[in-house]
C-alpha positions as CSV (number, residue, x, y, z in Angstrom):
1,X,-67.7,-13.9,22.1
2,X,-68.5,-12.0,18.8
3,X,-65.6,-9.5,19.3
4,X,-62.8,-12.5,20.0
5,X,-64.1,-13.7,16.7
6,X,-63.4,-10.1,15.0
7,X,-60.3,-9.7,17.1
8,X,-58.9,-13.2,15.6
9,X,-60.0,-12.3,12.4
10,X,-58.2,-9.3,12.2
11,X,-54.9,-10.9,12.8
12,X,-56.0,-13.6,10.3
13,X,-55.7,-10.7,7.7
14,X,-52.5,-9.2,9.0
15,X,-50.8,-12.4,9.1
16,X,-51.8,-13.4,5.4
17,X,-50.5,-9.9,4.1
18,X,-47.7,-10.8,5.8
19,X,-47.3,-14.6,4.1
20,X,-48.2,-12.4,0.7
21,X,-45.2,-10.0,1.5
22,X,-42.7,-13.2,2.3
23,X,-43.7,-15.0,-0.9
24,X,-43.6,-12.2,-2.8
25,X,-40.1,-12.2,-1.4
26,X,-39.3,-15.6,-2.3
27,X,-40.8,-15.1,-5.9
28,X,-38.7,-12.7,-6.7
29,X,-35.5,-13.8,-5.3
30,X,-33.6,-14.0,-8.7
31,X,-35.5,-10.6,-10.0
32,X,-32.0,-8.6,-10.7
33,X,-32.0,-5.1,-8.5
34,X,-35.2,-6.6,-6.3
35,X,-35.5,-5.0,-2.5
36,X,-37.2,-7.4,-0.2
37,X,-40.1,-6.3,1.8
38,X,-41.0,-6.5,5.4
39,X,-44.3,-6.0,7.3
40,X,-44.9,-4.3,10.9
41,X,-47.9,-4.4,12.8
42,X,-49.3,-2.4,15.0
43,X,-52.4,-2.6,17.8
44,X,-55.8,-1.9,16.0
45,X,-58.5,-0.4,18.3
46,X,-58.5,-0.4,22.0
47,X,-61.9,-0.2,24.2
48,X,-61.8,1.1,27.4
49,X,-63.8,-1.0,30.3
50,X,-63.1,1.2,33.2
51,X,-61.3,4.9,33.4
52,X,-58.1,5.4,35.1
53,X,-58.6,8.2,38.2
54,X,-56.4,10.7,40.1
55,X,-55.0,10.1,43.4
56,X,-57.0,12.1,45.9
57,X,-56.2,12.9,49.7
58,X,-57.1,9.9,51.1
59,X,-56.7,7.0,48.1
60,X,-54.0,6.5,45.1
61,X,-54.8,6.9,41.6
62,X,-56.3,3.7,39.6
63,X,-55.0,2.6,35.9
64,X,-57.5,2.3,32.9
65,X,-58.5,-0.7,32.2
66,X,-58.4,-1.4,28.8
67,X,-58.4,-4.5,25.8
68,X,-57.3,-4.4,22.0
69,X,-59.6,-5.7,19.7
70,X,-57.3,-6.4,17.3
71,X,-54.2,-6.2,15.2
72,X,-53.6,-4.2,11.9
73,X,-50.5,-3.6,9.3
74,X,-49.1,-0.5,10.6
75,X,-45.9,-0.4,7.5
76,X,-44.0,-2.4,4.9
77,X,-40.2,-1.1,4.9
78,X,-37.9,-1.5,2.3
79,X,-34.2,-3.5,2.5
80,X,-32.0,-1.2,1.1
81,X,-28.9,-3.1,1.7
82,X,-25.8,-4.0,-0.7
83,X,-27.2,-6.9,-2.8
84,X,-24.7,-9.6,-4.3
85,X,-23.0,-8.8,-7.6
86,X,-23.0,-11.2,-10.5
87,X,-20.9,-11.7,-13.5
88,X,-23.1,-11.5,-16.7
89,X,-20.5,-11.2,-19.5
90,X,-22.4,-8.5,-20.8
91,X,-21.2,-4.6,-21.4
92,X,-24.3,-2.9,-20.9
93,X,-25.3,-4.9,-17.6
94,X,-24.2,-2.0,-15.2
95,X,-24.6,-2.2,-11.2
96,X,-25.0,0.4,-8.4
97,X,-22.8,-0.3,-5.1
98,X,-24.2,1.3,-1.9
99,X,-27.1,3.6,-2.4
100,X,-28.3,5.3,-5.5
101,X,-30.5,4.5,-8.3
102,X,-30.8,4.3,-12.1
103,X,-33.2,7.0,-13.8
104,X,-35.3,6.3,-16.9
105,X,-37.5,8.2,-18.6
106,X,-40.3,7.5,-20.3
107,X,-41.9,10.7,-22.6
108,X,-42.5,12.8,-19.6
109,X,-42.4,9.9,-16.9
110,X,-39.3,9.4,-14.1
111,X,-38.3,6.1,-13.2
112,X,-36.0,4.8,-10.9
113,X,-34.4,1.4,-10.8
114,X,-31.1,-0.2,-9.3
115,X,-32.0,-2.7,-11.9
116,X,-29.3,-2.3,-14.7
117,X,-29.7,-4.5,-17.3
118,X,-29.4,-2.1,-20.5
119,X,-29.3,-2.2,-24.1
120,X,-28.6,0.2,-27.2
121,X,-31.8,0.9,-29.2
122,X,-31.7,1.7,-33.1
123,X,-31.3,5.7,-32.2
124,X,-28.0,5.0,-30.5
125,X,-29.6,5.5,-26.7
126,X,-29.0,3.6,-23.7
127,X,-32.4,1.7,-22.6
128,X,-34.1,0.0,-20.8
129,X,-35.0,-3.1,-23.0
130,X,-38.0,-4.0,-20.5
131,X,-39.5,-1.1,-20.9
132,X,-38.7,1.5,-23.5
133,X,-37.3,3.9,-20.9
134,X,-34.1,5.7,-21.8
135,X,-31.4,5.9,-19.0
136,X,-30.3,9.0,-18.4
137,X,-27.1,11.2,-17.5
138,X,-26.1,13.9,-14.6
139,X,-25.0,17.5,-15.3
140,X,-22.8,18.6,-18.3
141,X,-21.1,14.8,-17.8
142,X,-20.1,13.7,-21.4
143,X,-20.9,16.9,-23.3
144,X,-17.3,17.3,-24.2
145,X,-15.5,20.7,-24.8
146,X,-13.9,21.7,-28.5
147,X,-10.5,20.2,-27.3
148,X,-12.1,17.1,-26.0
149,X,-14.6,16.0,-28.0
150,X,-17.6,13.6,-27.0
151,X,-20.9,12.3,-27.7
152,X,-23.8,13.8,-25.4
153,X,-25.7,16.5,-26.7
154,X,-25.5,19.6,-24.2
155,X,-29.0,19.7,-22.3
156,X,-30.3,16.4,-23.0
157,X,-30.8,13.6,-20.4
158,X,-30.7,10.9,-22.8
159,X,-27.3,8.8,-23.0
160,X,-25.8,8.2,-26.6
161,X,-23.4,5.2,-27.0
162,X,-22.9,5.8,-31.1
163,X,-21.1,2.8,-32.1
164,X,-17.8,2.8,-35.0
165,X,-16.7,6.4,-34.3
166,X,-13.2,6.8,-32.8
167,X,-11.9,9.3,-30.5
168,X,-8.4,10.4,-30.1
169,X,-6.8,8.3,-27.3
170,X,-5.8,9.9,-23.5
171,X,-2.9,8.6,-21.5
172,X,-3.1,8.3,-18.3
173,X,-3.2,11.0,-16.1
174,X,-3.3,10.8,-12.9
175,X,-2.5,7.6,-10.4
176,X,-3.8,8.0,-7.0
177,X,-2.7,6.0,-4.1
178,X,-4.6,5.1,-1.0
179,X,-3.9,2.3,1.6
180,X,-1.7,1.4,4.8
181,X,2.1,0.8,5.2
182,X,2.9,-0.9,8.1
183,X,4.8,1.0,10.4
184,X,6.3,-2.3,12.0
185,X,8.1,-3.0,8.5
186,X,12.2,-3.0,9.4
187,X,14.8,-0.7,7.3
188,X,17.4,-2.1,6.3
189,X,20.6,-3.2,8.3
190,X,24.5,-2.9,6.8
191,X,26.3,-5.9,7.4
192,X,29.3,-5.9,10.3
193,X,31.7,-8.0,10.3
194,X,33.8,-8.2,13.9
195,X,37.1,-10.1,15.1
196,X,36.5,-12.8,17.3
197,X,39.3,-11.6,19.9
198,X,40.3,-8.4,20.6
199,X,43.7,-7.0,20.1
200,X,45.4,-5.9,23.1
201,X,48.6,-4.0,25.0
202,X,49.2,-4.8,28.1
203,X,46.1,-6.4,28.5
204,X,44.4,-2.9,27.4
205,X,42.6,-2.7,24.5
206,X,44.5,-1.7,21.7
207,X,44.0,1.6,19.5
208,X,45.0,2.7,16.5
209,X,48.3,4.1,17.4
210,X,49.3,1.3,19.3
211,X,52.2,-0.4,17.6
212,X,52.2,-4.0,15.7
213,X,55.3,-5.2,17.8
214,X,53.2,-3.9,21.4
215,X,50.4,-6.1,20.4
216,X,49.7,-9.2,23.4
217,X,48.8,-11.0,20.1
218,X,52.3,-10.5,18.6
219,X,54.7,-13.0,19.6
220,X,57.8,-12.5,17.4
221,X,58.4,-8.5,15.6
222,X,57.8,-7.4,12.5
223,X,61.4,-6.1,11.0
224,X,61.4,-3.7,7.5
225,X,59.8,-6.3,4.7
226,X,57.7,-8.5,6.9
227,X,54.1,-8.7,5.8
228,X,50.3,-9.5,6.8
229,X,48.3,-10.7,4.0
230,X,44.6,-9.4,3.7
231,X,42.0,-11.2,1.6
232,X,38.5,-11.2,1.7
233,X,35.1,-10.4,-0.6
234,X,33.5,-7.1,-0.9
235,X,29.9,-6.5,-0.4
236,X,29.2,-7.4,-4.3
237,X,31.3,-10.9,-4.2
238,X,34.1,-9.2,-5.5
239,X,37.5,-11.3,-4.2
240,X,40.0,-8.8,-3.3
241,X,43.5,-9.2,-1.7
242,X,46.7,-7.3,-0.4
243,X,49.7,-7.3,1.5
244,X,50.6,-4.7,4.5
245,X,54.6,-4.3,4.0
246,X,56.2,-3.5,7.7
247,X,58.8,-0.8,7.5
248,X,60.1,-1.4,11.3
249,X,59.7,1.6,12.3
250,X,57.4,3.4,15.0
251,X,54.7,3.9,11.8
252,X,54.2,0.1,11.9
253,X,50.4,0.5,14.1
254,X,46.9,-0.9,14.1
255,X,46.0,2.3,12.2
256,X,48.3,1.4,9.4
257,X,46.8,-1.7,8.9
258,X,43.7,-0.2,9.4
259,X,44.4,2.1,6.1
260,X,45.7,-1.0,4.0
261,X,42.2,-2.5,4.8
262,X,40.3,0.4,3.8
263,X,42.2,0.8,0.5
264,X,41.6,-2.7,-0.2
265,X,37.7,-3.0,0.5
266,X,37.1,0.3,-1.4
267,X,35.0,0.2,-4.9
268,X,34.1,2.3,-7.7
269,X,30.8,0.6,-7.6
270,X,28.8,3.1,-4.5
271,X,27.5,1.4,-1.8
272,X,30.0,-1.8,-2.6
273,X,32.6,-0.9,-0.6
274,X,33.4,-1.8,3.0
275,X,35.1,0.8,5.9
276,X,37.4,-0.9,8.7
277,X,37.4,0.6,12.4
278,X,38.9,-0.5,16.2
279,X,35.9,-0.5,18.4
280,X,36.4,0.5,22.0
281,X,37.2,-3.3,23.0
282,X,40.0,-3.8,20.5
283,X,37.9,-5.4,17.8
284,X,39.1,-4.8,14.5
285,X,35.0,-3.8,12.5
286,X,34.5,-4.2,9.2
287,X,31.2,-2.5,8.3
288,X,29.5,-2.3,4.8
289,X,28.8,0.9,3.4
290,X,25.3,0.3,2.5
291,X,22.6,-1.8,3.8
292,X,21.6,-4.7,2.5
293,X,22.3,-8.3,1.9
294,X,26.2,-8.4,1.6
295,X,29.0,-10.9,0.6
296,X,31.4,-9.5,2.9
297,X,34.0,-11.6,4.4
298,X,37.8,-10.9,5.5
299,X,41.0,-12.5,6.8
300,X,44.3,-11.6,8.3
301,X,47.3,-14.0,8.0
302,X,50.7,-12.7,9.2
303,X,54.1,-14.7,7.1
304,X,52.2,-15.3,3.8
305,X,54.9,-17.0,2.8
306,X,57.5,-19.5,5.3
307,X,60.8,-17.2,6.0
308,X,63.7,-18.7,7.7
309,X,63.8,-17.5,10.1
310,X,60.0,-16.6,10.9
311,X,59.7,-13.0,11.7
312,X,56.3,-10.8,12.6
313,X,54.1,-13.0,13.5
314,X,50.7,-11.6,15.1
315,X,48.2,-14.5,16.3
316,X,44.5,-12.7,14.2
317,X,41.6,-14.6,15.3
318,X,38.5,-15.0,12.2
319,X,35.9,-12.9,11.7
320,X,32.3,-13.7,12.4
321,X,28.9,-11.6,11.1
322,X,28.2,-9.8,14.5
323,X,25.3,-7.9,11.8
324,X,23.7,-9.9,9.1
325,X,23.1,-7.4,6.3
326,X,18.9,-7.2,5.7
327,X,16.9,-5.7,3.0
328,X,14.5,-3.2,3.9
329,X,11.1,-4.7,4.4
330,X,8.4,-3.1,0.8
331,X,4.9,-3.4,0.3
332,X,4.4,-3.2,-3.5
333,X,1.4,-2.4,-6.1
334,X,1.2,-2.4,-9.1
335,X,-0.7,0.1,-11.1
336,X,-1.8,-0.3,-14.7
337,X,-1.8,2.6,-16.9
338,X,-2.8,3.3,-20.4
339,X,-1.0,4.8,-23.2
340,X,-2.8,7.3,-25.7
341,X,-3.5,3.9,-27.8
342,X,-4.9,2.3,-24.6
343,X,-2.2,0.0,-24.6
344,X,-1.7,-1.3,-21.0
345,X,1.6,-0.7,-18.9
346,X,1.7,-2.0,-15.2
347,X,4.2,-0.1,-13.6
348,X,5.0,-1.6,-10.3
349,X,5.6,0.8,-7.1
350,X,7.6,-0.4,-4.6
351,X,8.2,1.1,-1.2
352,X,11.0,0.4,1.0
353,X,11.4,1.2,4.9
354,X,14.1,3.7,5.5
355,X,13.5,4.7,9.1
356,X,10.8,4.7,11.5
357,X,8.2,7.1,9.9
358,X,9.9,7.4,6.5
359,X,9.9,5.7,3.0
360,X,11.2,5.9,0.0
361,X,9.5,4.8,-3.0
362,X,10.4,3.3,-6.3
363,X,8.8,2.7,-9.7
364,X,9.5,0.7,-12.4
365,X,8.0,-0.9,-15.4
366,X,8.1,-4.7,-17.2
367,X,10.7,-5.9,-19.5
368,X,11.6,-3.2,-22.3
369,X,8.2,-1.3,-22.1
370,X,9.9,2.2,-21.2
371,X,11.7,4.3,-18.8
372,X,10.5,6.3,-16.3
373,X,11.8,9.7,-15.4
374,X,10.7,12.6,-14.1
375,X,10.2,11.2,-11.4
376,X,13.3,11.8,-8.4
377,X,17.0,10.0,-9.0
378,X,16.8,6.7,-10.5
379,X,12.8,6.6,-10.4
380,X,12.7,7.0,-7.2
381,X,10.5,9.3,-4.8
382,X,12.9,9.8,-1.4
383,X,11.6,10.9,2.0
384,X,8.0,10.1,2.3
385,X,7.3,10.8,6.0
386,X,4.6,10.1,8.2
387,X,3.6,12.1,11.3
388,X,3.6,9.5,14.5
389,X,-0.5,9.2,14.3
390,X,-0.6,7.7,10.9
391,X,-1.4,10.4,8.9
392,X,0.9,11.8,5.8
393,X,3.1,14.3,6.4
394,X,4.7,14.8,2.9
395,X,8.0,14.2,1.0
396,X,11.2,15.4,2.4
397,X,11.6,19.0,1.0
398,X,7.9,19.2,0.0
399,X,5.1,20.2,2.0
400,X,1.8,18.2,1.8
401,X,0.0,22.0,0.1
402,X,2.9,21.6,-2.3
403,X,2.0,17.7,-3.3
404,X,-1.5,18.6,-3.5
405,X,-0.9,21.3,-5.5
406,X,1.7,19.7,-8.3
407,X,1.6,16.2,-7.1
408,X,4.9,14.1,-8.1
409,X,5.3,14.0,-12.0
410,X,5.9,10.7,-13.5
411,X,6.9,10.2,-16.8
412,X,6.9,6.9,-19.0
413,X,8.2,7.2,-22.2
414,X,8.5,3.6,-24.7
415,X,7.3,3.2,-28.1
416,X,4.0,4.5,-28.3
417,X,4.6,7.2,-25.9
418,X,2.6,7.4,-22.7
419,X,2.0,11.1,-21.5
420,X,3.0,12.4,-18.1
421,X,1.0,11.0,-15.1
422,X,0.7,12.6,-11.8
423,X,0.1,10.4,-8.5
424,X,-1.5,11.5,-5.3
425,X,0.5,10.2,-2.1
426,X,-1.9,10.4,0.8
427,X,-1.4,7.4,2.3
428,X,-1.7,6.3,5.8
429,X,0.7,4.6,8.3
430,X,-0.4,2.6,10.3
C-alpha cells in the first residue's frame, strides 16, 4: 500500500515538471529566437519478486517477475526547427535560417543566441542591447585588403559598424543562375503556307519542269505576253506584288513561276523573307524563313487584266496555313544589379527553346538604362545544352571546365558605368 503511494507520487512529480516545461513553453511563445522544450520519461526503479531460471532437462526456463516503482524524467530535448520569420522594420534585427547560432561575448564569456535583435553601442560595435554582449565575426571576414578597404580590425572578434564614412562603390560582379527549365517548353515553328489543290499532268503530280500549258489546271495556253499576277504579304506585313510574263516557249514551267515567287517574297530585312517549293503531291509551299509568328499570305490570279480574247488561264486554288508560325516557349528572370554608385539595374534574362535539349538565352535592360555587350551577337548567349538527365552540359563551343573557369562576360555600360559582371550557368533541365 505504502509503495503505490510512493510509486504515484513519483509520477505526480514527473508530470508537474512536465506541465512546468509546457508552460514555460507557452510563456515564452513570443520570446524572439526561443526553442521549445520537451520532456521524456523513463521507468524509475524496478523490484524483483521472483528470479527468472534456466531451462533444464526436464522443464523450460521461467521469466522474472518483476514491478516498477515508479516513473522519473529521463531528458528534456531541444526543438531545433526553422522558426517563423517576422518583419521588424529594423536594420540591425538580423535572423539565422536553418541551423547556426549568433556569438556574443561578454569580457571573457561565449554566448550563443539565434536571438538577433542588435544595436550599435557608443564605440561603434554591434551588441547585444539586452545584455552588453558584443556580436562577433568569423575568420579574416571584413578585415579588408589595401585595394579594398574595410572596417574590422585584423584579429579581433568584435564587429564595427562606424557610421558617416563612405567607401568607394563595387559593381556588380558576378550573377549566378540556379533553377529549372522545362524541358517540355516547344521551339519555335516557321510558318507554311500550302495550296489547297495540287497541280497536276496527266493526273501526276506536277514538278518543277513540267510546263504551264501541261498543267490539268490549265485550261486555255499561255502565248508570249500572257501573265499570272502574284500578290501576297511577307512575314513582316510587308504587301508585295508581281507579274510572271509568259514567253511561250518551253521555259514557261512551274519552276519559273516558282523563281518569280521567290524573287518577290525575298527581303533585305533577315529572317523576313519567305522561300517557295513543289512538294511531292504537287502543292505549291510557301515556307517562312524564320520561325515565329508570321504575316505571310499569297495569291495567284492568271489574266490580271480582261484580254479579248482570254488567253493563259490556269484555275490556282488559295492558300491555307497548313503551319501556324509559334514563338518559342521562355522562362524569364530578372536580375537586379548594382552599378559602382549602387544604383539599381534589372536586367531581364530571357531564355528561348531552340531544340530539344538546347537554349539560347538573351539579356536585356529597361528603357535607356544601357547596352549590354560582351556578351554573344546581339546580347545573346547561343547553344546552351543539356545532357538528356537534366544536368548542364555547357554552351555550344564551350566546355562546362571552360564556363567555370571564365564564365560568360557581360557587360552594361549607361551613364554611370556599371563594371563587367560574370554569370554562372549551371542550371538544370528538367
Amino acid at each position: 500500500m505504502i509503495r503505490s503511494l510512493f510509486t504515484s507520487a513519483s509520477a505526480l512529480h514527473a508530470h508537474q515538471e512536465m506541465l512546468d516545461v509546457v508552460g514555460n513553453n507557452l510563456a515564452n511563445s513570443n520570446t524572439t529566437g526561443f526553442k521549445s522544450q520537451r520532456l521524456r520519461f523513463s521507468n524509475q526503479f524496478t523490484q524483483l519478486l521472483v528470479a527468472q531460471s534456466a531451462p533444464s532437462a526436464t522443464s523450460g526456463g521461467k521469466n522474472p517477475v518483476q514491478i516498477g516503482l515508479g516513473v522519473q524524467v529521463a531528458a528534456a530535448d531541444t526543438n531545433l526547427a526553422q522558426g517563423t520569420f517576422e518583419n521588424t522594420g529594423k536594420k540591425l534585427d538580423l535572423a539565422i535560417q536553418n541551423s547556426g547560432f549568433f556569438v556574443l561575448k561578454n569580457g571573457t564569456e561565449t554566448f550563443f543566441t539565434r536571438a538577433g535583435a542588435f544595436a550599435v553601442d557608443s564605440n561603434n560595435t554591434l551588441v547585444d542591447p539586452a545584455t552588453g554582449a558584443k556580436v562577433q565575426r568569423t575568420g579574416t571576414m571584413g578585415e579588408g585588403t589595401a585595394t579594398a578597404p574595410a572596417f574590422q580590425t585584423a584579429g579581433v572578434g568584435d564587429i564595427t559598424i562606424p557610421k558617416g564614412i563612405t567607401v568607394p562603390g563595387n559593381a556588380t560582379e558576378n550573377v549566378k543562375f540556379k533553377g529549372n527549365l522545362d524541358a517540355k517548353a516547344l521551339e519555335a515553328v516557321a510558318e507554311v503556307l500550302t495550296m489547297g489543290q495540287p497541280l497536276t499532268e496527266g493526273g501526276l503530280p506536277a514538278t518543277t519542269s513540267t510546263r504551264l500549258n501541261n498543267l490539268n489546271q490549265t485550261s486555255v495556253g499561255y502565248a508570249a505576253g500572257d501573265q499570272i499576277q502574284i500578290t501576297g504579304t511577307r512575314v513582316d506585313g510587308t504587301s508585295v506584288s508581281a507579274l510572271y510574263t509568259a514567253t511561250g516557249t518551253a521555259t514557261d514551267t512551274v519552276g519559273a513561276l516558282l523563281g518569280v515567287i521567290n524573287n518577290l517574297f525575298l527581303s533585305a530585312t533577315p529572317g523576313m523573307g519567305a522561300t517557295a517549293s513543289l512538294d511531292s503531291a504537287g502543292h505549291i509551299v510557301l515556307t517562312a524563313n524564320q520561325a515565329g509568328p508570321a504575316t505571310l499570305t499569297i495569291g495567284l490570279k492568271s489574266y490580271p487584266t480582261d484580254p479579248t480574247p482570254l488567253s493563259g488561264v490556269t484555275q490556282f486554288t488559295n492558300f491555307q496555313a497548313s503551319v501556324d508560325g509559334k514563338a518559342a516557349d521562355t522562362a524569364t528572370s530578372v536580375i537586379q544589379i548594382f552599378d559602382n554608385q549602387f544604383s539599381p539595374h534589372n536586367v531581364t534574362f530571357t531564355f528561348h527553346k531552340v531544340s530539344p535539349n538546347r537554349w539560347d538565352m538573351s539579356a536585356s535592360l529597361e528603357g535607356s538604362e544601357g547596352v549590354i555587350s560582351g556578351f554573344g551577337n546581339d546580347s545573346t548567349v547561343a547553344g546552351l545544352t543539356f545532357n538528356e538527365n537534366g544536368s548542364f552540359l555547357g554552351v555550344v563551343g564551350t566546355s562546362v571546365s571552360e564556363l567555370l573557369a571564365s564564365h560568360l562576360p557581360l557587360t552594361v555600360g549607361g551613364a554611370p558605368a556599371i563594371a563587367a559582371t560574370s554569370l554562372d550557368l549551371l542550371d538544370q533541365h528538367t
